[in-house]
N, C-alpha and C positions, 0 to 999 in steps of 0.2 A: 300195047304198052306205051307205046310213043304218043299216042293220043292222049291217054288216057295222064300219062306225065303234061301233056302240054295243055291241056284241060285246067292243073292245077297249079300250073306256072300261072296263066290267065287267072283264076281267081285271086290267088297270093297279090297279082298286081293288081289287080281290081281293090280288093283290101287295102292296101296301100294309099290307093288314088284316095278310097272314102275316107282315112285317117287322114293325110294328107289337107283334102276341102274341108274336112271339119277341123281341126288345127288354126290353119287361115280364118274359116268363119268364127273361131272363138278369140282371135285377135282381133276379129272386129266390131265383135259382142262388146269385148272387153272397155273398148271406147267410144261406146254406143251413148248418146246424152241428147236429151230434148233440143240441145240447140243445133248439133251436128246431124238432126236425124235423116233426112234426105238424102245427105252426102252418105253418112256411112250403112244406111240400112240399102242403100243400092252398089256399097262395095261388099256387103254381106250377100246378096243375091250373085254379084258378079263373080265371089268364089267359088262359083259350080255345084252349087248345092242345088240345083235342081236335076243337074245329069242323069241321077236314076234314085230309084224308091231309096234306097240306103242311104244316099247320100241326106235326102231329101227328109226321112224321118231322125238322123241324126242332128241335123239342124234343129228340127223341131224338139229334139228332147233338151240342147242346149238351152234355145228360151225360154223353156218351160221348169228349168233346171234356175234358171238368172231370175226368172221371175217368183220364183218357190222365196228363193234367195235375198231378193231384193224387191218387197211388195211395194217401198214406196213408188219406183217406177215398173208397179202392174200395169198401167196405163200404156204406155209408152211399148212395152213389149207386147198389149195384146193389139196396139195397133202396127206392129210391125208385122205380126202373124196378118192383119186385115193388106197389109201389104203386099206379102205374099201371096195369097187365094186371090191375090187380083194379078198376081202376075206371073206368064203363061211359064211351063214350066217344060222344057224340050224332050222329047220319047214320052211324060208319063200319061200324057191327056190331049184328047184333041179340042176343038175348037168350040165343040158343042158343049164338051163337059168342064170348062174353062177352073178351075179353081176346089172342084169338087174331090180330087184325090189329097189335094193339101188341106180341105176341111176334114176329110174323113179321116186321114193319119194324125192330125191335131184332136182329134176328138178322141180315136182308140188310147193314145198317152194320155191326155188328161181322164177320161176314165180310169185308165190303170193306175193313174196318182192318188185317186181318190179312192178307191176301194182296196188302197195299201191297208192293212191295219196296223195301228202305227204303236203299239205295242209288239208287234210280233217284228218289224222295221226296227225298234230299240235293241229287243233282244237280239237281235243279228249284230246289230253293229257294234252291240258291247261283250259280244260272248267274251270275246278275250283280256275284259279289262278287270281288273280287282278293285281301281281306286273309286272312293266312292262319288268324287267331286270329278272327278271326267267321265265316268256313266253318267253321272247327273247333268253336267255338260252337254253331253251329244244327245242325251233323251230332249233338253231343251231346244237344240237345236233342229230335230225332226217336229218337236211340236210347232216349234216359230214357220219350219218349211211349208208342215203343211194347212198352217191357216194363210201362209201367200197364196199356195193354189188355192186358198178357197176366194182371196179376193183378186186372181189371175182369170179365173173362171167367171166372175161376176164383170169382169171389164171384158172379157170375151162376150158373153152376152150382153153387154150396151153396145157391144159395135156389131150385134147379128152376128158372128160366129158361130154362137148357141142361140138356139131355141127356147122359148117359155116352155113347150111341154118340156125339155128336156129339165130345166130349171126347177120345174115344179114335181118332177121327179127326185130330183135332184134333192127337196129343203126338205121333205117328210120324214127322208132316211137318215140322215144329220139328228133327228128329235126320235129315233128308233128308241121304244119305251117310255115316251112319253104316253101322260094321260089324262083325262079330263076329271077323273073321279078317285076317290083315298082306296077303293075295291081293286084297282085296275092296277099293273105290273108298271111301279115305279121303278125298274134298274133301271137308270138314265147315266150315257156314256158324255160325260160333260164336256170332253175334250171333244168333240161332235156337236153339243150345243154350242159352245165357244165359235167352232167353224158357222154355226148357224147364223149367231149373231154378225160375225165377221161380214157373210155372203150377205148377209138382209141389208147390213147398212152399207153396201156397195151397190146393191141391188133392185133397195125395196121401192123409193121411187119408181124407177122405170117398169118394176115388174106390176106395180099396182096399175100402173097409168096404161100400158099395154093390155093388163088383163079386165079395166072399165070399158075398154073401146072391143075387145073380142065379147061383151057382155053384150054392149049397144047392139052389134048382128047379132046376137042370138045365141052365140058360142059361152055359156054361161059356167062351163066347164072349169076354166083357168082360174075363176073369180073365187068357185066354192074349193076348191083345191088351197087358194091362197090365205081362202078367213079360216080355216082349218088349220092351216099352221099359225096364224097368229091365235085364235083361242087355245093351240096347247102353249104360244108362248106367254100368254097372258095366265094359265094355271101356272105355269115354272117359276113367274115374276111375283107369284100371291102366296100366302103366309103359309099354307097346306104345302107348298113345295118340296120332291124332297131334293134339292138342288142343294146345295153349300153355298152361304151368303156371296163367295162371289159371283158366283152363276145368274144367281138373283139378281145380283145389282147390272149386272151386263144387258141382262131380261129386258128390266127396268130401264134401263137408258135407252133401249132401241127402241122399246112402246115411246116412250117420253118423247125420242126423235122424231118418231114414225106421226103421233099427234101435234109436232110443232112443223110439221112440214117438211119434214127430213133435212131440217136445221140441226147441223152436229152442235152439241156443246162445246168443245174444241172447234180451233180451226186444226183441218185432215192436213197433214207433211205430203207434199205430193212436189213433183219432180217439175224443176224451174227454169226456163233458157236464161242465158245469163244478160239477155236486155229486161227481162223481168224482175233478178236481183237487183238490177242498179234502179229500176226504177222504182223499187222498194224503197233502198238505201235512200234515194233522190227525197220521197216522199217522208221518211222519220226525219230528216236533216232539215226538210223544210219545218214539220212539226217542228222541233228543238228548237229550230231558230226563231218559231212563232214564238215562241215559249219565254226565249229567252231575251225576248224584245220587250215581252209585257212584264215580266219581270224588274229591265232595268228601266222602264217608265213607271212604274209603280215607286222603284226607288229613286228615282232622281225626284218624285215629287213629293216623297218623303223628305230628300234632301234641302228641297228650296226650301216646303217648309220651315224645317231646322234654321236653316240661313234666315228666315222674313224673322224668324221667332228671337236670333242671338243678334240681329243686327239690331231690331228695337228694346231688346236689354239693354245692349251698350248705348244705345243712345239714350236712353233714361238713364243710366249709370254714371254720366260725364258729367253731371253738375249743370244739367238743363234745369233752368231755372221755371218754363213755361210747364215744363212738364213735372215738375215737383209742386206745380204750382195748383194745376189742374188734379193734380191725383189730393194734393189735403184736402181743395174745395170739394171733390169727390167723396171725401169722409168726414163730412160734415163737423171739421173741428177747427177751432181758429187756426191761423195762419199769420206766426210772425213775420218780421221783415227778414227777408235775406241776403246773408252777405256773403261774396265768393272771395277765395282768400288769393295769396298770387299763386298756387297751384294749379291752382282750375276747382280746387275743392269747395263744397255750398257748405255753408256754419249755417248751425240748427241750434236755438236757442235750447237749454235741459227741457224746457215744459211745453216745448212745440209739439205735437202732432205727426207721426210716421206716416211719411206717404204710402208706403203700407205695411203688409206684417213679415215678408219675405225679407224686407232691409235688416230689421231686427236679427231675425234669425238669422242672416247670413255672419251679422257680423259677431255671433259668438263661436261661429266655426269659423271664419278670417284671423283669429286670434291665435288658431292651433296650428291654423293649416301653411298659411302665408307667412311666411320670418320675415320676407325682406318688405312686403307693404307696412306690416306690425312696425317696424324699423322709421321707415317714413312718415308714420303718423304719429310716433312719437317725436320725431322733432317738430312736427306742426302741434304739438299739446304743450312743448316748452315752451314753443312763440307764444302761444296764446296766454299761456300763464305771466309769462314776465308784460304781458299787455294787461293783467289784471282782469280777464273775459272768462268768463267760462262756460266757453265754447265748444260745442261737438259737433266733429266732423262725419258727414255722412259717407260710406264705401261704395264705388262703385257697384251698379247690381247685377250680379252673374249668378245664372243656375245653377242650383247646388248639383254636384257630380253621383247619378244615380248610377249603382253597378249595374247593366243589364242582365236580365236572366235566360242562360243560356235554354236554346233550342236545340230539346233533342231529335233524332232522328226517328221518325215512325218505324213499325217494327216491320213493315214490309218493308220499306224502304233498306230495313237496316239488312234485311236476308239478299239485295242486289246487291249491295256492296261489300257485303262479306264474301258474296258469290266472288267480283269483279279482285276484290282482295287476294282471295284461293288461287284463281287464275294466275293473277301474278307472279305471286311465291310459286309454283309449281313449272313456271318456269323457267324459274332461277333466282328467287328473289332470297333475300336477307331475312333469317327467322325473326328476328328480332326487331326489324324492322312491323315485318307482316304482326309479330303482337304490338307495338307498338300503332298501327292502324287501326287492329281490333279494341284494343284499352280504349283508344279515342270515341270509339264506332259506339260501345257500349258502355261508357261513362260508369265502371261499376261505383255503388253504393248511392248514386243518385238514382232519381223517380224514373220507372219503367228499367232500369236496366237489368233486372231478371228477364224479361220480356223480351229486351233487346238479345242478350245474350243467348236465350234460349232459341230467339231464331239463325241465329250466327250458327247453334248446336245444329238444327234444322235442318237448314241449308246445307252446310258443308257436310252433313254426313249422307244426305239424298242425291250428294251430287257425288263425293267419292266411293259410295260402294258400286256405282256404277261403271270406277272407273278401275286404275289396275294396284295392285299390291303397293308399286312405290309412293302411289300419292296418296294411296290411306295411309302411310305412315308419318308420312312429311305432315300431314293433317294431323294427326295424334301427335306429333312433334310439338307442331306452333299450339294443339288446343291444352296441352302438358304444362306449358311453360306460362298460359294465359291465367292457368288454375294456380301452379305454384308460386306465381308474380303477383296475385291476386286482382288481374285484370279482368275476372268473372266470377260469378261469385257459381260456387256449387249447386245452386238451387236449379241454374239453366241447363242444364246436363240431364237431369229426369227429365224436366218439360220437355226441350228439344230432342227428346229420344221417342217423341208419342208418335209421330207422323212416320219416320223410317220405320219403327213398329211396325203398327198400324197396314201399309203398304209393303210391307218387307213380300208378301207371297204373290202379290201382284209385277212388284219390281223383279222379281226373282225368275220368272219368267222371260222375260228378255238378256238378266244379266245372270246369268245359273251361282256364279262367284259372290253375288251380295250377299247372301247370308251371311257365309266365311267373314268376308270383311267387317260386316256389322257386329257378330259374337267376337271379333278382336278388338273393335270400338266395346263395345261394353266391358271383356275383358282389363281392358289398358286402364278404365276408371274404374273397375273395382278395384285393380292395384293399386291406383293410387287416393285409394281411399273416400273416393267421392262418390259413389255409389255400392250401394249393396244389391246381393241377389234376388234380394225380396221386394225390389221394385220393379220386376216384374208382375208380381201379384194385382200392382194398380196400370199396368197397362193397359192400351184401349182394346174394349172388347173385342173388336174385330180379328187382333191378333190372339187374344188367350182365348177364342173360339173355333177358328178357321185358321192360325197361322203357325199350329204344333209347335205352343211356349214352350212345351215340357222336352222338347228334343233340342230348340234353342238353347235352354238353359243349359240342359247336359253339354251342350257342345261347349258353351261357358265355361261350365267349373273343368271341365277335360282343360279347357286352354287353357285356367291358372296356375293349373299341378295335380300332384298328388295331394297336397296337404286341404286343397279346399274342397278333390273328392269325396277326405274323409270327413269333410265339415258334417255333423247331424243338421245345421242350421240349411248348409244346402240343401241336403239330401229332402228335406222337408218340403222345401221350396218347391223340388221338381214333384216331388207327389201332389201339391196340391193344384200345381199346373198342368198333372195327366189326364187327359180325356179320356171318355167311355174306351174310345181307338186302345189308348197304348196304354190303358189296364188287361184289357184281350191278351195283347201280345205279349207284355212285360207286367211278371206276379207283383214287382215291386217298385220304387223309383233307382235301389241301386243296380237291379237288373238291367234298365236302362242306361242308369250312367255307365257300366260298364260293357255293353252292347258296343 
């Protein structure tokens, strides 16, 4: 009995110890970052996680947990893991087998991440939940974990932790139900292709370039395994597909990558020390400044001209005689004598000749514009007359004053600053002022500013449904006040609503909450009257094909009330937005609205 009690005293405290180093090692996870990695990935080792298998696999499941988590530093974690297997680990391996019990428990976990099924993972984690917007929530969040392990797994295999066969085991099963021909069993588990693509463009470089050179000796294995998974992605990415357009397009951009050299079109978010920030920073600041050098030499040479151009006005304006004199012989008209008076003003005989046709015209606007010269040249026409002359006086010559025509802003340009504008006001700025920037930004009822406005719509609704409840309201606040001031005109409100469209089931993916947000943006302007329900019907196809308009809308008229539930004009609306899908399931569109 005494034994057999002190047996499990012993484990209790063993238990203990392994909570304990892993505790420690998750605080030093926690502050784990490209530029500290040396220091702190050797304080992670130094907390006793190698003292035995337990300790030693629960390690392992936290990086593999951080990196699920946080793909953009997969990198970074699957080189800590190469850190590890190189460093020796005390009781679990001896000298010969150096690293081999730390790859082979890294590899039983990441298996067993992968072969979760992440439908049967959802329904666990939400049995107990009724709402529909936090199931939807955490179903996004196991989808987002597990395409990290798939590109956790792909930086594990660039650093030889995995194997090509295993790799290439690994892509076929990802495309389970693909097929090359319309006879052959299309069920295709897309959330699976998604990880396909994910793992390809992590991986497809290096898995081609490894498996040309296992070709070169002879081992021709790797290569026909590998054009096998690209001919069935090449059927998924072609018009016979039965893929849902965005599968396709995903298809389609890894072929695209994959033929320009595994040149992403994006530059990839990937994990930065912070002497690499500043030398970024370093390098845009020097760009700006190029910028803004050639900018003001362009305008200073603007400006001298101006200067060369009004300094030789006025010097023809003051009653130079040489140069009144040269501009008549210049227009071949006689040329009387001339006389200056004690002003400095030249007297021009009535039938003399204009040195040229600018003098004229200036001086029937001099009449209107100028009171006090008007003033002055009248007492020089009373001298003249009591002298019995009649005589006229020539006006100095100055450019007549052209209003310049305002520059607006292009329309990209105009969605940075609207962006740069939102930022402001969001953290703390003055409503009135932030319309006030925007009125300027988009110049309503002058050229382009539908345009203008409609990116202002754009922008600021792709950037707040990503973000949280307070600032999509403060945003409907300032865009409320832009509409009823008439600082935009209504026309930009549909335009600017075609891209969050459009993208809504793409974005929704990463932020589970943008829909919500974006049916309260459509909401808040059908209140106030600036759009209606039935402009969804000219939305981009993408969305009234692939982005379930007809439950969008429902959620719509749900958020306006009762009174627009009973609208017939809605209810129309969403019928003609339901897909083959949600005739199956709902006999009609009010069965839907009220689902």
């Amino acid at each position: 009995m005494k034994s057999t009690t002190a047996s499990g005293t012993q484990e209790e405290e063993n238990d203990d110890d392994t909570e304990q180093v892993l505790k420690k090692a998750l605080l030093v996870m926690n502050k784990l970052s490209v530029t500290k990695f040396e220091k702190l990935s050797d304080a992670f080792i130094e907390t006793g996680i190698g003292k035995n298998e337990a300790c030693l696999a629960g390690a392992i499941g936290l990086v593999v947990t951080k990196a699920q988590n946080e793909p953009h530093f997969a990198s970074m974690y699957a080189e800590l893991c190469l850190k590890l297997s190189r460093t020796p680990m005390e009781g679990l391996e001896d000298e010969k087998k150096k690293g081999k019990r730390f790859k082979k428990l890294l590899l039983t976990r990441c298996q067993e991440e992968f072969e979760q099924d992440s439908a049967t993972k959802i329904k666990t984690i939400t049995k107990d939940m009724t709402d529909e917007d936090e199931i939807s929530y955490h179903a996004t969040l196991v989808k987002k974990s597990y395409l990290g392990h798939m590109r956790f797994i792909g930086e594990l295999y660039k650093g030889d932790l995995i194997s090509i066969k295993i790799m290439l085991h690994v892509l076929p099963q990802l495309l389970e139900g693909e097929s090359s021909s319309e006879s052959s069993n299309t069920d295709i588990d897309e959330e699976k292709v998604e990880c396909f693509t994910q793992l390809m463009a992590t991986i497809g470089q290096n898995l081609e370039q490894q498996s040309a050179e296992l070709r070169s000796i002879g081992k021709a294995d790797s290569s026909e395994k590998l054009a096998a998974c690209w001919t069935s992605a090449e059927y998924m990415a072609g018009k016979k597909s039965p893929l849902s357009n965005r599968m396709k397009f995903l298809m389609q951009d890894l072929i695209e990558m994959r033929d320009k050299g595994w040149v992403t079109r994006r530059k990839e978010e990937k994990a930065k020390t912070i002497a690499q920030i500043h030398k970024e920073v370093a390098k845009e600041e020097a760009q700006a400044a190029r910028r803004s050098g050639s900018s003001n030499n362009m305008q200073g040479r603007g400006n001298n001209n101006r200067d060369n151009s009004s300094s030789s006005l006025r010097r023809s304006g003051t009653g130079d005689v040489r140069n009144l004199q040269r501009s008549g012989s210049t227009s071949g008209k006689s040329q009387a004598k001339t006389i200056v008076d004690q002003d400095g003003f030249v007297q021009v005989s009535k039938g003399m000749g204009r040195p040229n046709t600018s003098a004229s015209s200036y001086k029937k606007s001099s009449r209107k514009q100028q009171g006090s010269f008007a003033s002055e040249q009248g007492h020089t026409k009373s001298s003249d007359k009591k002298a019995g002359k009649k005589m006229q006086r020539e006006p100095a010559l100055v450019p007549e004053t052209v209003t310049p025509k305002k520059d607006h802003v292009a329309a990209a340009e105009c969605g940075n600053k609207a962006k740069g504008i939102l930022k402001e006001y969001f953290v703390g700025g003055d409503t009135d002022e932030a319309v006030l920037s925007f009125a300027e930004l988009i110049c309503a009822g002058e050229d382009g500013s539908v345009e203008r406005g409609a990116k202002m719509m754009e922008v600021g609704t792709l950037m707040v449904i990503e973000m949280k409840e307070v600032e999509v309201k403060n945003f409907l606040t300032v865009l409320s006040k832009c509409i009823s001031d008439k600082k935009m005109e209504p026309k930009s409100i549909a335009i600017g609503l075609n891209d969050p469209l459009e993208f809504l089931s793409d974005i929704a993916v990463d932020a589970p909450l943008s829909t919500n947000f974006l049916v309260m943006i459509v909401a808040e302007m059908i209140t106030a009257k600036v759009l209606e329900l039935k402009f969804l019907l000219d939305a981009p196809e993408y969305f009234r094909t692939d982005g379930k308009p007809a439950v969008f809308a429902s959620k719509v008229v749900k958020k306006l009330g009762e009174e627009a539930m009973k609208s017939e004009a809605n209810v129309e609306v969403i019928e003609k937005l339901m897909s083959e899908d949600d005739k199956k399931t709902y006999a009609t569109a009010g069965d839907l609205l009220s689902a």
